[in-house]
N, C-alpha and C positions, 0 to 999 in steps of 0.2 A: 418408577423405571420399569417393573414386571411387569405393571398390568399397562402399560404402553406397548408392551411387545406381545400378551398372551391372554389383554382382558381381564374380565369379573373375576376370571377367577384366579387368579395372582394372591388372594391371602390362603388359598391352600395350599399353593407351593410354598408361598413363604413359610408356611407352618411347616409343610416337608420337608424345605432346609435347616429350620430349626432347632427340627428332632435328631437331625444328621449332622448337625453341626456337635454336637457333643459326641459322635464318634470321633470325626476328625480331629475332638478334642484331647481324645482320650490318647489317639496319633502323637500330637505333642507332649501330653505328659508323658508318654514314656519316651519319646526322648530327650526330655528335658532331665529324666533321673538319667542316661546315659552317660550325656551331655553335661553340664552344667552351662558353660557359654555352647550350648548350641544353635540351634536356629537351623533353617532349610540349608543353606551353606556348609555349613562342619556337618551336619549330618550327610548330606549327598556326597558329600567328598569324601567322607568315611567308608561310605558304601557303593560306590559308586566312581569317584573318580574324579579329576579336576574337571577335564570337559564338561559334564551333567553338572557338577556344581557350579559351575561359571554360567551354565545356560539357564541354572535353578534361582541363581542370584541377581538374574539379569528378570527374570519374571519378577522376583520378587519387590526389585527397586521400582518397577513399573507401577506394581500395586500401589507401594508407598509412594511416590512421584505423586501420582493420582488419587492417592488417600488425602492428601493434604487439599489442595484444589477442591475436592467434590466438599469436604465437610466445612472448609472456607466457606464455598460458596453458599451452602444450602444455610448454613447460617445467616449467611449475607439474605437469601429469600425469603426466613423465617422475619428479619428486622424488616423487610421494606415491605415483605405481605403484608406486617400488622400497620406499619407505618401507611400505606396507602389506603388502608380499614379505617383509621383515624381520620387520615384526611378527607375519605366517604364520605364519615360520620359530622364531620363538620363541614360540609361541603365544601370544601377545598376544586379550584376549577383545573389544577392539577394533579396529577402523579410522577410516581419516579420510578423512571427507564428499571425493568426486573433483570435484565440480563448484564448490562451496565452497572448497575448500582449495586448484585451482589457481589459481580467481578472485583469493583474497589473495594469490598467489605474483608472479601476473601484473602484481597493482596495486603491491605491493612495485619488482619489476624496474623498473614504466613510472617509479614515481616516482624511483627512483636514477636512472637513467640520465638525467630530466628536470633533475633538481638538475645533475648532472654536466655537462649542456649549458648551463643554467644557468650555471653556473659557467664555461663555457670551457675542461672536460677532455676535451680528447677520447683516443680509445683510439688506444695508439699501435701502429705498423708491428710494431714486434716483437712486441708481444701477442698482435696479428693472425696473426703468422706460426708463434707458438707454437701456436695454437688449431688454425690450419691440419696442422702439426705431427702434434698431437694427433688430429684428426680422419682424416686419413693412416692412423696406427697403428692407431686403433680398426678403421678400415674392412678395412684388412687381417686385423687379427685373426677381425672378425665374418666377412668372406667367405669366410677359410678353414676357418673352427671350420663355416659353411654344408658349404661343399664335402664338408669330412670328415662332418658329419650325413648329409647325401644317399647317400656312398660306403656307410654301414653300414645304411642304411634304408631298400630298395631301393620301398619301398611310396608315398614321398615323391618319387620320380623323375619327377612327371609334370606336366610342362609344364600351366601352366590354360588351358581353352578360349578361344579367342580373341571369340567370340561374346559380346555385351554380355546380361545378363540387366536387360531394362526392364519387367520386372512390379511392382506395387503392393508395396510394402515390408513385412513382417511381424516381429514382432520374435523373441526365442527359441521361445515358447511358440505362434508361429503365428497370434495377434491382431494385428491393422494395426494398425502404427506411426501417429502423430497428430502432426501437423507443428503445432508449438508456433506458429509465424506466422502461417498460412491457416487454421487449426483443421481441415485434412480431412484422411484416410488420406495420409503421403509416397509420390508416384508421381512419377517421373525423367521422365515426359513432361508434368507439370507441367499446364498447360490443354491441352496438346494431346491428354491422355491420355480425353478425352469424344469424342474425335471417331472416324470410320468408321478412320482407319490408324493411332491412339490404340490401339483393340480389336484389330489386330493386333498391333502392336510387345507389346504387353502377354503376347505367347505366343510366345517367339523360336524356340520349334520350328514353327512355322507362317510363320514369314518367310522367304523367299528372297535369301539378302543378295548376292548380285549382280545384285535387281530394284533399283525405285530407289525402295522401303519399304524395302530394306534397308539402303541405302545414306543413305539418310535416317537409319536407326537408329544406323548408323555415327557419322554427323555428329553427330549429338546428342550419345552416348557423348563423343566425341572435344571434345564442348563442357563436358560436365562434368569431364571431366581435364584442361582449359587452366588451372586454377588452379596445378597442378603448375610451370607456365612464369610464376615472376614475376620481382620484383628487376631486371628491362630495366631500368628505372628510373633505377636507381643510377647506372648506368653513366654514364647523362649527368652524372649530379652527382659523381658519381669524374675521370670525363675534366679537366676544367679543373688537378685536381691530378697527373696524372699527369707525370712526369720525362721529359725527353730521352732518346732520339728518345721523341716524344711518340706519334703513329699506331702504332710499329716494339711500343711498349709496349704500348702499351691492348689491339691484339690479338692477345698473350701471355696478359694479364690475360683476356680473353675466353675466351679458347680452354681456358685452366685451370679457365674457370668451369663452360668446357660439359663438360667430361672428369669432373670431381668429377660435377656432378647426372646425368651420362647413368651414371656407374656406381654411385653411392649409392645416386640415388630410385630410379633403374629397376631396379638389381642387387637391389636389397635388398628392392622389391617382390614382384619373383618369390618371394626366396628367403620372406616374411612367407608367400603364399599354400599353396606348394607345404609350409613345415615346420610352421605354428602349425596345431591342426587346427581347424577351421571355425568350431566352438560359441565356445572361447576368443578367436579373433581377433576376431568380429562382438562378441563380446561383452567382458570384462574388460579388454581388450588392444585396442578398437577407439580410443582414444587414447593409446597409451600403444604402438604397435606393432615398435617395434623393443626394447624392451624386453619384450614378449611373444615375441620373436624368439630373445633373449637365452635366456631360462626356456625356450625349446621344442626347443634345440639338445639333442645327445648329448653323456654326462658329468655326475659327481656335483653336486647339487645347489648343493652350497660353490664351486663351479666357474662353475657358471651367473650364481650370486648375483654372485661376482664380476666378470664379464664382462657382466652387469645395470647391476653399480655406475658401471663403466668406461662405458657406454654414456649413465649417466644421467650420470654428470658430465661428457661431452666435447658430449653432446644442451645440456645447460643451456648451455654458454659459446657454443654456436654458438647456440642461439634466443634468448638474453640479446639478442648482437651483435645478430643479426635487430631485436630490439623496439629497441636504440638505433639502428641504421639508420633505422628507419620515423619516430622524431622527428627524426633530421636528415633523411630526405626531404623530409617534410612542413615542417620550417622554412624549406628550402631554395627550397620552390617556392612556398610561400605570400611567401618575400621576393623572390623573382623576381616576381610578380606585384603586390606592394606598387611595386618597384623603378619598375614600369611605370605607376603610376599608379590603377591599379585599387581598392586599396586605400590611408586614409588614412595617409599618410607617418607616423604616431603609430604606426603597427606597425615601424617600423624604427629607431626611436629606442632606441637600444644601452640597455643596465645602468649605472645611475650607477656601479657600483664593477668589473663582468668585464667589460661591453663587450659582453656578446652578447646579440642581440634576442628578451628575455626575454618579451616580450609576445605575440607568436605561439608560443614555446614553452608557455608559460601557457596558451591556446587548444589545443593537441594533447594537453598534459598531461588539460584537461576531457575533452575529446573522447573521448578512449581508455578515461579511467578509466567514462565515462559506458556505453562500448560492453561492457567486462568488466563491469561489475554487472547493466548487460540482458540478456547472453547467460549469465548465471551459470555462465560456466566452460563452455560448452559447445563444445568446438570443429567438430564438425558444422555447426552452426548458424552459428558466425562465418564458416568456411569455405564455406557456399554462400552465404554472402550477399558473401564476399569477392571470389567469381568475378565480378563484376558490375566490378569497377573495375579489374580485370586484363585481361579482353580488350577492354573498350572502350577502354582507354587506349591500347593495342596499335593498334586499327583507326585508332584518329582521328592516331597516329606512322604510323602504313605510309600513310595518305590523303594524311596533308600532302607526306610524302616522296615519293611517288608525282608530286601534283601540281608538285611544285619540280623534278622531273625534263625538265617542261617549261617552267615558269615561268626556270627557272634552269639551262637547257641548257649543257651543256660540259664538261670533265674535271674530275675529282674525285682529292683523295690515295687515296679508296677507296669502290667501290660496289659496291651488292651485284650479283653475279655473276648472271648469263644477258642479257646484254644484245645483242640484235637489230641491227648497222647497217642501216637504208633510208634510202640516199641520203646526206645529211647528219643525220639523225637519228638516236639510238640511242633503241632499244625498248626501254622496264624490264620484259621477261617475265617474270623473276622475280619482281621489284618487286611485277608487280602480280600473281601469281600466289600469293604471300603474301597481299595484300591480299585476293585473295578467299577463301584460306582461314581468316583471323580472319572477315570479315564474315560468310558462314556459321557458325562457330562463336559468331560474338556475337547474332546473328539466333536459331541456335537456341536458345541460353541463354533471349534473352527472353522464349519461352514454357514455357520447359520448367525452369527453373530459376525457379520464384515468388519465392520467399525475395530470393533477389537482386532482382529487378525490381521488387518491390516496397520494399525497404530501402534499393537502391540507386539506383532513378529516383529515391523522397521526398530521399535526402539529396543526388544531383545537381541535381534541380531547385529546392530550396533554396538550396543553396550560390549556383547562376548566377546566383538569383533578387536572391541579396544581392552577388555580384559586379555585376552592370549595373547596381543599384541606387546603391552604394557608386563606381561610376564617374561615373554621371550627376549625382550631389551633387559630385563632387569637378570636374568640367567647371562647374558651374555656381558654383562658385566660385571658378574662373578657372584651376583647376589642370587644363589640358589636356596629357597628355602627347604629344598629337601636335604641339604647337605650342611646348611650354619642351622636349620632349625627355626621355628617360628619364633618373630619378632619379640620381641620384651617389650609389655605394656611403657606408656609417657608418661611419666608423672610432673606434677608442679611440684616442685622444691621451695619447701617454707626453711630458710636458715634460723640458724638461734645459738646462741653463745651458752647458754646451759638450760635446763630442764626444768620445769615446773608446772604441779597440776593446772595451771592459770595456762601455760602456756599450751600443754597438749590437750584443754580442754575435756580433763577428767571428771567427771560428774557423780559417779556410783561411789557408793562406800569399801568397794575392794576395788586394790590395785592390784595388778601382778603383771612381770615383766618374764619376758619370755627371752632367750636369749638364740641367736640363729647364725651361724655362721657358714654354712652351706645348705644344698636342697636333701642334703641326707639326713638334716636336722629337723625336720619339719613334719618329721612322726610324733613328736612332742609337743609341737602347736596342734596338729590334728586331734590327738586323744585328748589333750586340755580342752581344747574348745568343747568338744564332742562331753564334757562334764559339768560345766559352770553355767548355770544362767547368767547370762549378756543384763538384763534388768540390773543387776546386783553389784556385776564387776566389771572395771575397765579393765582389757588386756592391752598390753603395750611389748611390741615386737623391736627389738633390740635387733640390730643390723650390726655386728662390728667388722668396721672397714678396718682393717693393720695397717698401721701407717708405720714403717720401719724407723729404729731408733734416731733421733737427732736428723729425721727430717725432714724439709721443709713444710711449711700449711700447704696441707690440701688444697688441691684446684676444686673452686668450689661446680657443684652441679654432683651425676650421677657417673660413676661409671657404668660400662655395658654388664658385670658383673652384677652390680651393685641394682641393674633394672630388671635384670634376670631374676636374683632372690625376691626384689619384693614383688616383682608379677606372679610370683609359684607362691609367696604368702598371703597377696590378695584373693588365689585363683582358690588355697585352702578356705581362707576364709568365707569364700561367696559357697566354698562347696559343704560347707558343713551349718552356712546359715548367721554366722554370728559372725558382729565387726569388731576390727581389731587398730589400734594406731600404730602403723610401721613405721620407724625411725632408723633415721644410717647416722652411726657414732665411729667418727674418724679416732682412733687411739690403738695407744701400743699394745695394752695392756685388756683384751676382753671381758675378765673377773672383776679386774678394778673399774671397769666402766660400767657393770652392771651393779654394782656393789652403789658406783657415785648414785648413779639414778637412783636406785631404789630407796637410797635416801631421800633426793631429793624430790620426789616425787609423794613418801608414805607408802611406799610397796610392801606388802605383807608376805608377797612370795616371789619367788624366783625359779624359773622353771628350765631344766636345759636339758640336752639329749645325750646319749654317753657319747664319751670323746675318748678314744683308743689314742688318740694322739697325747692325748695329757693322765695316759695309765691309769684310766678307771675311774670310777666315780670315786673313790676317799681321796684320789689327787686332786677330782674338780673340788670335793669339797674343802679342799683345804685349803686349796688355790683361793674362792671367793671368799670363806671363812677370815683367812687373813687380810684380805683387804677388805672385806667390812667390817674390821675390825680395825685397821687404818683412817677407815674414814671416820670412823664413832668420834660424835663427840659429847663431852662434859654432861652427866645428869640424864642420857640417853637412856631409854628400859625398854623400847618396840624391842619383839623379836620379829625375825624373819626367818622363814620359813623356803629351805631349801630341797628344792624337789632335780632328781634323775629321772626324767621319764622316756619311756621307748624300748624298744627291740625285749618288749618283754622283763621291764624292769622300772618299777616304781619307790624307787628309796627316796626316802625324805629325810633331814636331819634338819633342826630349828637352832638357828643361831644367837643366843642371846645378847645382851649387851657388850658385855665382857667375856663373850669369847673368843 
């Protein structure tokens, strides 16, 4: 897609985004320690305002729409490149349609992975780590089978010019290319290419690129390879799951992200330029190019095919993953935005049978499939209109960030580096040194990139159009989330007539139940977690719902109360890294219902917060004491082990059998 718009020399931008993409990166981890559910959405509204967040969250679904689409598809061109190599190779008097045949590929992937979410499957850790794996070994092989081509073919040794070629597009034969969108000749200066330094950039041997035409041409280039830098994104929506130490991880995770794409896309950039020769890669192999990489290397043909095959099926599992990434992005931040009120709460109403919010999946599912049958498989085309929702979303994360630097002065678990002390103030140089190199880079995109500005203003100013729309309906009918407050997570309700490690799925050799009956409680799940390896021990959060004497069974489901607590005990536990089993226990009696379970589960402790309402901690402890002492039965010797924990007090007393 770069070197379509800027030529040979597109693997040094891409190397430039590369190096810059771990600033941007550095953008997200801090506010993901802010944040825990954050993302470009909660963070611009923090700092910024509904309006900017609603226009932030409208780029961003754009990205994602189009995340899905483009890595369908190109997977779809990775299968039928080798597939039609094959049929070459055995003289086959056919091939199969490339812009067709990856579109159904794509639409195939979008649709399994949608059911799959549907359904509540997600891909797990090890398949992940397999793929990873997989892609390790590929890349090794392909770097070195490079290396070894170069050593023997001394004609291929030469670095490509660094210089961006921004002339009018032509296709093999020398005829201007015809930009399916705008219907005029493709020119990489887009509108600016009619103007007085339009007619220069258009003749890069006439430019002086350390005037500031050149430097301009720089910029631009460098705005068309920001596409290279996406998936920031994620990250936010990864962090809430990441394990203990929570920060100590994430930028581990980060840092492997950036080592993989600086030596894949950039290494393997070069190597596409300097080995595939010019006609085949612009041409046959302009979608499909690491598998024209494959075919262009030294060694028997049978050899090549092989190392093709290996290429297309380690490419398929990683752009597969990519297209189900882009539906859980996309569900993830359209429910973050539902969550807040924006949208009506009918989009967050779970699946009567999996529980998951099949209704905004439904919505991305349209979306996507809508976007492959428009672009018929073209990945040029999705890709420069993709660039539109990848750096704006960038600008409008580095602005909010920026502005919270002062909004919200003081130390941070991690910031991005170059910070200025004056005085009592610290200056985000970096901060905002970032910042102005996306806003540049999104400034030029918007004239120089049509495709995008025009596909990607219509669908952001749409989307906003129906977010502020779908707000001010849901205000005026009384649902103000400024005033009831952000929505309480969904959950699926598993019933059960009593407790048991089989049933909740206990696995470690300690138990321990935490007991929670308000969010004033929930300093005592904090500090617990924040001590115990998760490896070692299940925690189990006790919910006691009162059900008043002699009355009736509970109406089964959740009350609004009851989705309240466990959204603030999921939202502790994503923030501190470690998972917990939440349970709601209808009964009269709170002591005696953590007393039952603990039995019946093998709990070894019991953890609660002081309660002023039941006179201090020697009344809670006497209060449970007695009813685990109620519930003992015959030849029983487990002790348990009672803890007060919170507001600056840790008393523990150990209950024996017979106390």
């Amino acid at each position: 897609i770069v070197e379509a718009q800027i030529g040979k020399a597109a693997p040094w931008f891409i190397l430039a985004v590369m190096l810059f993409s771990y600033a941007v990166r550095s953008v997200y981890i801090e506010s993901c320690t802010m944040f825990v559910r954050g993302g470009v959405y909660r963070v611009v509204k923090e700092a910024l305002g509904g309006i900017p967040a609603k226009l932030s969250v409208s780029a961003l679904l754009f990205d994602y729409v189009l995340t899905g689409p483009i890595s369908g598809v190109s997977a779809g061109q990775y299968l039928i490149g080798l597939s039609n190599e094959l049929l070459h190779h055995f003289r086959a008097r056919f091939v199969i349609p490339q812009g067709w045949g990856s579109a159904a590929i794509a639409a195939a992937i979008t649709v399994y992975f949608w059911r799959a979410n549907v359904r509540g499957l997600r891909e797990s850790t090890d398949k992940a780590l397999k793929i990873m794996a997989a892609t390790t070994v590929m890349g090794v092989i392909m770097i070195a089978w490079c290396g070894v081509t170069l050593a023997v073919r001394p004609a291929d040794r030469h670095l490509p010019a660094a210089a961006p070629d921004l002339s009018k597009k032509v296709d093999a034969e020398g005829n201007p290319k015809i930009n399916e969108v705008t219907g005029h000749q493709e020119d990489p200066l887009g509108w600016l290419g009619n103007t007085s330094v339009g007619a220069t950039l258009h003749d890069p041997s006439k430019v002086e690129w350390l005037s500031v035409v050149g430097a301009l041409g720089v910029l631009i280039a460098f705005g068309h390879s920001v596409l290279a830098m996406s998936g920031e994104e994620t990250l936010a929506q990864v962090y809430r799951e990441v394990e203990s130490p929570k920060l100590a991880n994430f930028k581990k995770a980060a840092f492997v992200v950036f080592i993989y794409s600086l030596v894949l896309t950039a290494l393997i950039s070069f190597f596409a330029v300097m080995i595939i020769p010019d006609g085949p890669r612009t041409g046959e192999f302009k979608d499909n190019l690491i598998g024209g990489l494959a075919m262009s290397v030294v060694g028997p043909r049978w050899a090549r095919l092989a190392l093709h095959a290996l290429v297309v099926g380690v490419g398929f599992l990683i752009l597969s993953g990519a297209a189900n990434t882009a539906i859980v992005g996309s569900n993830s931040v359209l429910g973050r935005v539902a969550e807040d009120g924006v949208l009506p709460e009918w989009f967050l109403k779970p699946h009567p049978e999996y529980g998951t919010s099949s209704r905004t999946l439904n919505l991305i599912l349209g979306l996507q499939l809508f976007t492959i049958a428009v672009s018929h498989g073209d990945v040029i085309l999705l890709g420069e209109a993709y660039a539109f929702g990848v750096v704006w979303s960038f600008v409008f994360m580095t602005l909010a960030m920026l502005v919270l630097r002062f909004r919200r002065p003081g130390d941070r678990p991690f910031m991005v580096p170059g910070n200025i002390k004056v005085g009592n103030v610290r200056v985000p140089v970096g901060l905002a040194l970032i910042f102005l190199a996306l806003i540049a880079a999104a400034t030029a995109n918007l004239f120089t990139k049509q495709v995008a500005t025009v596909t990607g203003g219509i669908f952001a100013v749409v989307l906003f159009a129906i977010l502020v729309g779908s707000e001010r309906y849901l205000k005026s009918k009384g649902e103000d989330p400024e005033k009831t407050g952000q929505r309480p997570d969904e959950f699926e309700v598993e019933e059960a007539d009593e407790f048991s490690p089989e049933a909740l799925k206990l696995t470690k050799p300690g138990r321990t139940l935490i007991g929670i009956r308000s969010e004033h409680s929930l300093e005592a799940l904090k500090l617990y977690l924040g001590e115990i390896d998760p490896e070692k021990t299940d925690v189990v959060v006790v919910i006691a719902d009162l059900v008043p004497h002699r009355a009736s069974t509970p109406m089964p489901g959740l009350s609004h109360g009851d989705q309240k607590l466990l959204s603030a005990v999921v939202k502790v536990a994503e923030e501190v890294g470690k998972p917990v089993i939440p349970i709601v226990v209808p009964t009269e009696d709170p002591f005696e219902a953590l007393a039952r379970i603990a039995r019946s589960i093998g709990a070894g402790e019991v953890i609660m917060g002081p309660s002023r309402r039941h006179g201090g901690g020697d009344r809670q402890f006497e209060r449970i004491a007695r009813s685990w002492e109620f519930e003992r039965k015959d030849g029983e010797t487990k002790p348990l082990t009672v803890r007060i924990l919170g507001e600056g007090r840790d008393d523990r007393r150990t209950l024996g059998a017979g106390n």
